[in-house]
LODRENLO-785474 format. One record per residue (C-alpha): residue number from 1; x, y, z; residue in one letter. Coordinates in Angstrom, 1 decimal. Layout:
<atoms>
> resi xx yy zz resn
> NUM X Y Z a $
...
</atoms>
This chain:
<atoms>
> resi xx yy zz resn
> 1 50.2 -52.0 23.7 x $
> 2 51.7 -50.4 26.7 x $
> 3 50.1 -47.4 25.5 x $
> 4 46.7 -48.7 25.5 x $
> 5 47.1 -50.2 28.6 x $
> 6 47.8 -46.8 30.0 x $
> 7 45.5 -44.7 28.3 x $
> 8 42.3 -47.2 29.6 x $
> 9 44.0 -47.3 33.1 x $
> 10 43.9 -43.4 33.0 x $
> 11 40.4 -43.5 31.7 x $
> 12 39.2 -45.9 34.3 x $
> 13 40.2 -43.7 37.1 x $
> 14 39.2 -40.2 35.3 x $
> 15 35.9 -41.8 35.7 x $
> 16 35.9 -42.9 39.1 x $
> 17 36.9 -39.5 39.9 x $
> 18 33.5 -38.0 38.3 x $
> 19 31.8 -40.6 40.2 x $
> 20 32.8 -39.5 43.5 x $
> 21 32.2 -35.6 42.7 x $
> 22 28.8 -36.5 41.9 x $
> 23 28.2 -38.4 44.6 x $
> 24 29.6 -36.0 46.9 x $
> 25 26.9 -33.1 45.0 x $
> 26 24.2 -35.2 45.7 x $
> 27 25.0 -35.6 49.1 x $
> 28 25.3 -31.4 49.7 x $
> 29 22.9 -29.4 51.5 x $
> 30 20.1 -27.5 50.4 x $
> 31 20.8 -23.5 49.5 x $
> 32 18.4 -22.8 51.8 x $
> 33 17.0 -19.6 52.9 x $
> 34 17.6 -18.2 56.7 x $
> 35 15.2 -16.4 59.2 x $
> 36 17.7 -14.3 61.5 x $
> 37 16.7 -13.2 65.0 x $
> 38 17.6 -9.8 64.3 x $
> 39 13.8 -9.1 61.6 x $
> 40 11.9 -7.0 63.6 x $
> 41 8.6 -5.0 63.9 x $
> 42 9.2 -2.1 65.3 x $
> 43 5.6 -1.1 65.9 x $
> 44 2.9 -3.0 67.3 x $
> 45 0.3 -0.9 68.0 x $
> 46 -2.0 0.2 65.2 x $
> 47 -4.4 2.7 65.4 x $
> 48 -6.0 3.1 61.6 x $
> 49 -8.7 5.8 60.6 x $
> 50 -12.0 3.9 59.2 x $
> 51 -13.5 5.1 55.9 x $
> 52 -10.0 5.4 54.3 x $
> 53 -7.1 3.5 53.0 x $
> 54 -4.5 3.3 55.8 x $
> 55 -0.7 1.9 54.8 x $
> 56 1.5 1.3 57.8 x $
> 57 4.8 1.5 56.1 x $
> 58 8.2 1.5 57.9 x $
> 59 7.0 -0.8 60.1 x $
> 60 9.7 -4.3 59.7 x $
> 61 13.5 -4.6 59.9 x $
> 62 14.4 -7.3 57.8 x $
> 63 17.8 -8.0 59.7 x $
> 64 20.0 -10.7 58.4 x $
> 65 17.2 -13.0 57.6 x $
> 66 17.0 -14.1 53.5 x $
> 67 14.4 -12.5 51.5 x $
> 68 11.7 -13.2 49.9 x $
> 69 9.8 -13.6 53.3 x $
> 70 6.2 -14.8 53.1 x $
> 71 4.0 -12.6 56.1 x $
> 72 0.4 -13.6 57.0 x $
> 73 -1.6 -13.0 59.5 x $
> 74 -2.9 -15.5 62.1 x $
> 75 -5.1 -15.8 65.3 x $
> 76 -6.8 -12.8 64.8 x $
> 77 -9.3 -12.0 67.6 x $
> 78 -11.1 -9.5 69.4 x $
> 79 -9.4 -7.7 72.5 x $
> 80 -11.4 -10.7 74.8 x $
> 81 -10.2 -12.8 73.1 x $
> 82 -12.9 -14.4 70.8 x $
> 83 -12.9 -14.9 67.0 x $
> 84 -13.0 -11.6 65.1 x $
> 85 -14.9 -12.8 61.4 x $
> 86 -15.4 -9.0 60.4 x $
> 87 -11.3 -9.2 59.8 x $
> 88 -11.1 -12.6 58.5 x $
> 89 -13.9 -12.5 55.9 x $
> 90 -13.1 -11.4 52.2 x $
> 91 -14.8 -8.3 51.4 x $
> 92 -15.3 -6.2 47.7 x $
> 93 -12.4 -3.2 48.0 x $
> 94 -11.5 -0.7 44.9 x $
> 95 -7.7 -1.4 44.1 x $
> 96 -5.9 0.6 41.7 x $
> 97 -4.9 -1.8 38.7 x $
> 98 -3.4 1.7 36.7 x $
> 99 -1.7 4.7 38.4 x $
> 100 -3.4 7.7 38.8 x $
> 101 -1.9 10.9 37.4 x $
> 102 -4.5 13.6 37.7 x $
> 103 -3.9 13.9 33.8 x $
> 104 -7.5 11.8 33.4 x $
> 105 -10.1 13.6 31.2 x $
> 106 -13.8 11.7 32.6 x $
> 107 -14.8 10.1 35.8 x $
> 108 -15.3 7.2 33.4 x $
> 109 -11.2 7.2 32.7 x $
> 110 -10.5 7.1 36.3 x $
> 111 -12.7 4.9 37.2 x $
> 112 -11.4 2.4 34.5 x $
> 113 -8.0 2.3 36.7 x $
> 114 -9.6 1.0 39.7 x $
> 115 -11.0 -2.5 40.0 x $
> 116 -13.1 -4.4 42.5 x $
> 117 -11.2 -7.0 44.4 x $
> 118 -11.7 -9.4 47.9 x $
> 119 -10.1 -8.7 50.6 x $
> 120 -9.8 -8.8 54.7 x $
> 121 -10.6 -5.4 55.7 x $
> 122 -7.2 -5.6 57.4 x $
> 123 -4.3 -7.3 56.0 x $
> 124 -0.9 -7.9 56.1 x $
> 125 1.4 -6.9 52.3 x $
> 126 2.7 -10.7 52.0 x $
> 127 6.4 -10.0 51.2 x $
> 128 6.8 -7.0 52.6 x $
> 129 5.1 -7.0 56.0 x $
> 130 3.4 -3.7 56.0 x $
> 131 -0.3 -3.4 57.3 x $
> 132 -3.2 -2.2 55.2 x $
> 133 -6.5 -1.0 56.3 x $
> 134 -9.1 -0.5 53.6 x $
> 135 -11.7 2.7 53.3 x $
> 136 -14.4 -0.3 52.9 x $
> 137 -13.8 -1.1 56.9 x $
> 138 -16.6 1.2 58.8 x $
> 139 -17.4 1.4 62.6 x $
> 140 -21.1 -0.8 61.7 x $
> 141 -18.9 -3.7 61.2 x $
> 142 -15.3 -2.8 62.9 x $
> 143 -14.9 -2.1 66.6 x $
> 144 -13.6 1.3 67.3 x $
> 145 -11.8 3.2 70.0 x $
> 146 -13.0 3.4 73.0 x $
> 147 -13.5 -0.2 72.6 x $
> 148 -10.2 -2.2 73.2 x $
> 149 -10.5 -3.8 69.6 x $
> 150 -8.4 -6.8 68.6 x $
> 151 -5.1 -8.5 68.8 x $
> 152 -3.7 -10.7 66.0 x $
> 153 -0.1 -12.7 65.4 x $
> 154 2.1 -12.5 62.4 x $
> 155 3.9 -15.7 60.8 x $
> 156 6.8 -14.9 59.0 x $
> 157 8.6 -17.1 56.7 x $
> 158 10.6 -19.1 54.1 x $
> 159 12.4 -22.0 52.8 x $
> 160 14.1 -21.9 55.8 x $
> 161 12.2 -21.6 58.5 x $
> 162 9.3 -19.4 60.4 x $
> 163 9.0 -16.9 62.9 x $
> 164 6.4 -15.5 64.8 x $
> 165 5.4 -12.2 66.4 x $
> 166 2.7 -12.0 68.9 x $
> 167 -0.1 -10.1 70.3 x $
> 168 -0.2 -6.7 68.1 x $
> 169 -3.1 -4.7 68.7 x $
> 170 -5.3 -3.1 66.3 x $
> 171 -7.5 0.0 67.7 x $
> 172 -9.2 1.7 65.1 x $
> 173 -10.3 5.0 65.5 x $
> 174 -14.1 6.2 63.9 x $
> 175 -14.4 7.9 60.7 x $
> 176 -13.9 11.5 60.2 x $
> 177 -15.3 11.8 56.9 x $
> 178 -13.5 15.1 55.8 x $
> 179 -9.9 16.6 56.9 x $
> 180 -9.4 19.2 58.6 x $
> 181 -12.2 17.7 60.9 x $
> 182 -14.0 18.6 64.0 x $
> 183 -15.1 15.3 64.8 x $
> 184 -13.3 13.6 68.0 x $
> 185 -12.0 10.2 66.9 x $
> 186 -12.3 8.5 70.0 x $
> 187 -16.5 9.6 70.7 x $
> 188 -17.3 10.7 66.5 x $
> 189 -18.8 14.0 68.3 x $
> 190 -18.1 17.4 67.1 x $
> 191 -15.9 19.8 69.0 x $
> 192 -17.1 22.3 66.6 x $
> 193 -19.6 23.0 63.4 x $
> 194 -16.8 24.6 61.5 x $
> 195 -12.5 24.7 60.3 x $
> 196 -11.1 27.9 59.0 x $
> 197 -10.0 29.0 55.7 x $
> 198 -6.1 27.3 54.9 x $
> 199 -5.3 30.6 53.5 x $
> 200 -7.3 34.2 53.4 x $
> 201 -6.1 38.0 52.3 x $
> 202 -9.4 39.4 51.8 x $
> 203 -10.9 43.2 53.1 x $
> 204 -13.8 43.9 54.9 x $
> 205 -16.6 45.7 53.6 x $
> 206 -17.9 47.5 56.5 x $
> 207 -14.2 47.8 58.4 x $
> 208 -12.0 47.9 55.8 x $
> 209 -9.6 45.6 57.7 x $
> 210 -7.8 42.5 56.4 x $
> 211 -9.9 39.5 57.3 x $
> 212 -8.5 37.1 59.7 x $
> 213 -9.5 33.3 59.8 x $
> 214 -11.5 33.4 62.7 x $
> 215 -13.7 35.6 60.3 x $
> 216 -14.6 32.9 58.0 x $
> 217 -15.8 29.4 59.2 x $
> 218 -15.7 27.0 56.7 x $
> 219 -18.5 24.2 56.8 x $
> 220 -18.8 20.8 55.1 x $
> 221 -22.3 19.8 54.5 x $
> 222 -23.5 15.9 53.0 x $
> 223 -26.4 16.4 51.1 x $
> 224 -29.4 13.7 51.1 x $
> 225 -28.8 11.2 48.3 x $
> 226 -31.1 11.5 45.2 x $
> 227 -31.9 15.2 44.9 x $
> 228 -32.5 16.6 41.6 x $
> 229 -29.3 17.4 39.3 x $
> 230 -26.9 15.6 42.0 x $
> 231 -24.7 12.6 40.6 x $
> 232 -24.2 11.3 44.1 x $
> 233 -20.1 12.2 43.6 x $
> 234 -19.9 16.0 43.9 x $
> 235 -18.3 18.4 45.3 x $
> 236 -20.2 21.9 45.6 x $
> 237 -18.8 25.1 46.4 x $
> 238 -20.8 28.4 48.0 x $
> 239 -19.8 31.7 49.5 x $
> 240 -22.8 33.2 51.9 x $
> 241 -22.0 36.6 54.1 x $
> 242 -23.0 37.7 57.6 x $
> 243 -26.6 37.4 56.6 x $
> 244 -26.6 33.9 55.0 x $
> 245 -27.0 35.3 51.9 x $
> 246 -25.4 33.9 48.9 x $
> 247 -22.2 35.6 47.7 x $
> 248 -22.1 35.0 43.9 x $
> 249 -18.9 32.5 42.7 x $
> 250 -18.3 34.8 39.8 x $
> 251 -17.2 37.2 41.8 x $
> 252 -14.5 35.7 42.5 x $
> 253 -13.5 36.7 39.3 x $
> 254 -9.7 35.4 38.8 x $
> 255 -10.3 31.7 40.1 x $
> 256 -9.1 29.3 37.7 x $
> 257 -12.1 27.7 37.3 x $
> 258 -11.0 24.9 35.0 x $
> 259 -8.0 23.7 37.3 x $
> 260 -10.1 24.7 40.9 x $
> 261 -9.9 20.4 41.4 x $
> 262 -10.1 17.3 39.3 x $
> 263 -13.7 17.4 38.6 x $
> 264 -16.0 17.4 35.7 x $
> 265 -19.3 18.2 34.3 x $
> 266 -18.7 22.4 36.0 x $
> 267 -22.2 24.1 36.7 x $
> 268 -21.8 27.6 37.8 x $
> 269 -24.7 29.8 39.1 x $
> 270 -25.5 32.7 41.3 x $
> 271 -25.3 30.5 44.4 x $
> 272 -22.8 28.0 43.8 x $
> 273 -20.3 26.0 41.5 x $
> 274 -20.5 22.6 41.3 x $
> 275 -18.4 19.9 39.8 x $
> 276 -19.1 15.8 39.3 x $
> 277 -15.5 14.1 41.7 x $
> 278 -14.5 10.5 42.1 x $
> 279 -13.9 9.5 45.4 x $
> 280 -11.6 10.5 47.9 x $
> 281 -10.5 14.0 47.2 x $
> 282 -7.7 13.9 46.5 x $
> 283 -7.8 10.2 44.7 x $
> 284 -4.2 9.3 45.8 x $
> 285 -1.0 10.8 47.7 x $
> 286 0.0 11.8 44.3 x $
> 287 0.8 15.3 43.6 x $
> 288 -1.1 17.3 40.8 x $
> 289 -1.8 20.4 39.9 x $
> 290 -5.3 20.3 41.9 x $
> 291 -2.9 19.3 45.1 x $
> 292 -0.5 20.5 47.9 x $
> 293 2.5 20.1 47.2 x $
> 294 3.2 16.8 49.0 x $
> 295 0.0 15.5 47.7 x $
> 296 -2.1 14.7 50.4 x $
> 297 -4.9 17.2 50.3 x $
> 298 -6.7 19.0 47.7 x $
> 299 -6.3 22.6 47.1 x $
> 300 -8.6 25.5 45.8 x $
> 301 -8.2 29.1 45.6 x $
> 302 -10.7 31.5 45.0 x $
> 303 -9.5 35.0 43.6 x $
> 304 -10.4 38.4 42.8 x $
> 305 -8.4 41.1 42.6 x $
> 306 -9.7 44.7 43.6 x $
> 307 -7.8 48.6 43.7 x $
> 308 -7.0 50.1 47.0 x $
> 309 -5.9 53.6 47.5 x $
> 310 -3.2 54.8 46.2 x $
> 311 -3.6 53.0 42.8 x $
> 312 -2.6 49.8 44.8 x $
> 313 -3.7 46.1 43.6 x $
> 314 -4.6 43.5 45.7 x $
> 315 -4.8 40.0 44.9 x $
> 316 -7.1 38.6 47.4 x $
> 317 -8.0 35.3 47.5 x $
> 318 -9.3 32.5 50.4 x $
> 319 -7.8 29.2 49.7 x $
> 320 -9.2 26.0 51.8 x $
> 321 -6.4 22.9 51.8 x $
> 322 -8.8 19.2 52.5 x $
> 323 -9.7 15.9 52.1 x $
> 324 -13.2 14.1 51.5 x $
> 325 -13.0 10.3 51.8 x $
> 326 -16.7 9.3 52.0 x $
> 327 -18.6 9.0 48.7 x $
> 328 -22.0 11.6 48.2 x $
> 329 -22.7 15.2 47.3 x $
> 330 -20.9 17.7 49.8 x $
> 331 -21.0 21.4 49.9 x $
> 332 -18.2 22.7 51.1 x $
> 333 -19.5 26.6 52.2 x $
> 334 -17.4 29.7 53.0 x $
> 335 -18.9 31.3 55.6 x $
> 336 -18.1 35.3 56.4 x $
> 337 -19.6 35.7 60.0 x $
> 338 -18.5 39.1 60.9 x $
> 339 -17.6 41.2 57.5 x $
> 340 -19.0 40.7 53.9 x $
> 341 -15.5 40.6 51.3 x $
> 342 -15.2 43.8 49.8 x $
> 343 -15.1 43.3 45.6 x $
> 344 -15.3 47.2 44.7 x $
> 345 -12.5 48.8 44.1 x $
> 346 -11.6 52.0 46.9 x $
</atoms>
């Protein structure tokens, strides 16, 4: 009986004990999530290109605050300080939904990998806190440099707490529409018609001197939209000597023609060599075998190779490194202003 006694006296307090505990769990703070003094941006002046996608990464120190953080952006206004719709509005921007991996056989395959979404032209990546400006943002809607532009806030946050950063400035500058460019981004005017050749070993027909790059301008022309046997995406590629007459591409014997750049549909005559592109060139920082190295530019080389004297070869070749980032037909022509290329042997 004594026994008993004991066993439901021990019982009794075993439970009061597990009373108490949960009581006293109830009772506890919240896990909750800090925002530290020490997050940081560490830039606050942005200066996007229009007409292309612009990341700003690099830009946050997260400090000792607890992630995820939540970034949006907030006041956004013009430089005068009145309400700045243009970068507040959703607007229709092509997002990648598959990577691109320069491995894609059809315009119609790439273009399957990219998707039509709404956006503010200029955004903030919500957990990350990196600034995006899309190609769809154009000087017709955005202000542009000279003009002061616009300042904006950033609210950072989480379960426990928010911060915020004031009065970033956003001053973008006006489109170039191709790289290397000759187009001032402050005033759009050109400094010059022409860039030169990336790379160029090459003899002179009339001198029989290496060409130098000052020797060969290199010129990007947009064609009118809706011309006969244009798609509206194409790149075009012609040679034309001191007289403006056409060189022919084929006698640039030794190019690769199939691998030149990631385009499709080839049509090769006496004047040019044309090929159907999606939009930009190249489509991503991703490096492929139409790229440099790093990615960020396309790259072609045209070859030939001719005898010298002496039973020596040459492997000649101009090469042109670039970028196109507004949609149309271009013609991208070589220009040799002071020598035609010599092509016979010596």
């Amino acid at each position: 009986m004594k026994t008993n006694k004991y066993l439901l006296s021990t019982l009794i307090m075993l439970s009061g004990i597990m009373s108490i505990l949960v009581s006293c769990k109830k009772n506890l703070p919240d896990n909750r999530l800090s925002i530290a003094n020490d997050s940081q941006y560490t830039q606050f002046l942005y200066q996007p290109t229009l007409g292309r996608n612009t990341l700003f990464t690099n830009n946050f120190t997260y400090g000792n605050s607890s992630r995820p953080l939540d970034f949006k952006i907030v006041n956004m206004r013009t430089f005068g300080g009145e309400p700045a719709p243009e970068l507040t509005k959703l607007y229709p921007v092509k997002v990648w939904k598959t990577a691109y991996d320069g491995t894609e056989k059809s315009l119609a395959e790439i273009e399957a990998k990219r998707v039509i979404e709404n956006h503010p032209l200029f955004e903030v990546r919500p957990h990350s806190g990196e600034f995006l400006m899309w190609a769809e943002a154009n000087s017709n809607m955005i202000k542009a440099q000279p003009d002061s532009g616009y300042v904006f806030d950033v609210e950072m946050s989480n379960t426990g707490g928010r911060k915020y950063f004031q009065n970033f400035r956003l001053r973008p500058l006006r489109e170039r529409p191709y790289e290397p460019s000759p187009l001032d981004p402050i005033t759009g005017q050109g400094t010059s018609t022409s860039i030169s050749p990336s790379g160029l070993f090459i003899t002179g027909q009339r001198t029989g001197q290496a060409l130098t790059s000052s020797d060969v301008r290199v010129v990007f022309n947009k064609l009118p939209k809706g011309l006969p046997g244009y798609s509206g995406h194409s790149i075009s590629f012609k040679f034309v000597d001191t007289l403006a007459q056409a060189i022919d591409p084929n006698k640039f014997a030794l190019t690769d023609w199939g691998n030149l750049l990631h385009g499709f549909n080839m049509v090769k005559d006496a004047t040019k060599v044309k090929f159907d592109v999606a939009y930009p060139v190249p489509l991503t920082a991703y490096p492929t075998k139409y790229t440099t190295t790093d990615g960020r530019a396309a790259h072609v080389v045209f070859r030939f190779d001719r005898q010298a004297f002496g039973a020596i070869l040459l492997h000649c070749f101009v090469a042109l490194d670039f970028r196109i980032y507004e949609e149309g037909d271009w013609e991208i022509i070589f220009q040799f202003k002071n020598d035609k290329p010599k092509f016979d042997n010596d």
